[in-house]
C-alpha positions as CSV (number, residue, x, y, z in Angstrom):
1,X,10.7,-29.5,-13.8
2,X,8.6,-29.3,-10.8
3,X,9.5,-27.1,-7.6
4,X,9.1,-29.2,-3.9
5,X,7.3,-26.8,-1.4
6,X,9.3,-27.0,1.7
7,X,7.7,-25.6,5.0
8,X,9.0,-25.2,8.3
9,X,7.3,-27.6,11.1
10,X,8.1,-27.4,14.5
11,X,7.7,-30.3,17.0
12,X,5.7,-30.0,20.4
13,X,9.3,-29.9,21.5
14,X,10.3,-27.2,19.8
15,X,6.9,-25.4,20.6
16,X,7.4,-25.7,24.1
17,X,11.1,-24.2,24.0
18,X,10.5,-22.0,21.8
19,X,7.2,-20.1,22.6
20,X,5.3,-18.7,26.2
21,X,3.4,-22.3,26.0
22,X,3.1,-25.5,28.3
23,X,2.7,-29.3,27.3
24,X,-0.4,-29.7,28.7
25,X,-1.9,-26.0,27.5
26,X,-0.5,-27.1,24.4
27,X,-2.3,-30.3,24.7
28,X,-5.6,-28.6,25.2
29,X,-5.3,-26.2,22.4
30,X,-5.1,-28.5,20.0
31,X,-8.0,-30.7,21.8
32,X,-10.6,-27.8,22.2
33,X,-9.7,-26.7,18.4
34,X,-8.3,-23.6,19.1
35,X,-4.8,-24.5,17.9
36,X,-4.2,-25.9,14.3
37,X,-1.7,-29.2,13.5
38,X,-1.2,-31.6,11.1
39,X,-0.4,-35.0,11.5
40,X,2.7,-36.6,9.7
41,X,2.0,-40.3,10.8
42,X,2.0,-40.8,14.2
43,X,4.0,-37.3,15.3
44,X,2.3,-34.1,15.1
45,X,3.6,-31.1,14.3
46,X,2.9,-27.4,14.1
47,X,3.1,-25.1,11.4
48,X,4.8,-21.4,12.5
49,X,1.8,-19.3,11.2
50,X,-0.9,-21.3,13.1
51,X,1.2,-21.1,16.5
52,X,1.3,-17.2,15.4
53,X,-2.5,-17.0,15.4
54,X,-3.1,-19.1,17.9
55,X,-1.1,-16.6,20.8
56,X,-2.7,-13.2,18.5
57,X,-5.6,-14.3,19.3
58,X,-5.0,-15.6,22.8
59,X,-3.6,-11.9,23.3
60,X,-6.8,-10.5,22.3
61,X,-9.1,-12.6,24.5
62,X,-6.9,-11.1,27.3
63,X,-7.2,-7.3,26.4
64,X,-11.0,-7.9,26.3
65,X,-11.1,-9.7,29.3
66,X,-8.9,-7.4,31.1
67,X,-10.8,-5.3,34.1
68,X,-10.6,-2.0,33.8
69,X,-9.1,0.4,36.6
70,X,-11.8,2.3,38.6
71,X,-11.7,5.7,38.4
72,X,-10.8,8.2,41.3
């Protein structure tokens, strides 16, 4: 007997409701490569870890990127 792998997928939809995130930043995530997706015909969809490292590392850009305070 063989086991069926079942993942959890999330729409754009559900992306945009659920998480910090914009259609159109979404958009050009996924455009400029920095956001995985797969493709299930024409809809595409979004896999929970991939969103996950998308904003980790989106989190770290900004902490390096973040000016520091001048000192008094």
């Amino acid at each position: 007997m063989s086991e069926t792998a079942h993942f959890k997928v999330l729409t754009e939809l559900d992306v945009i409701t659920q998480y910090p995130i914009s259609r159109t930043t979404l958009w050009k995530a996924r455009e400029e490569g920095r956001l995985s997706y797969c493709r299930v015909g024409r809809k595409i969809v979004y896999l929970p870890e991939h969103l996950e490292a998308f904003f980790k590392a989106c989190e770290l850009i900004a902490k390096r990127n973040k000016p520091k305070r001048p000192k008094f």
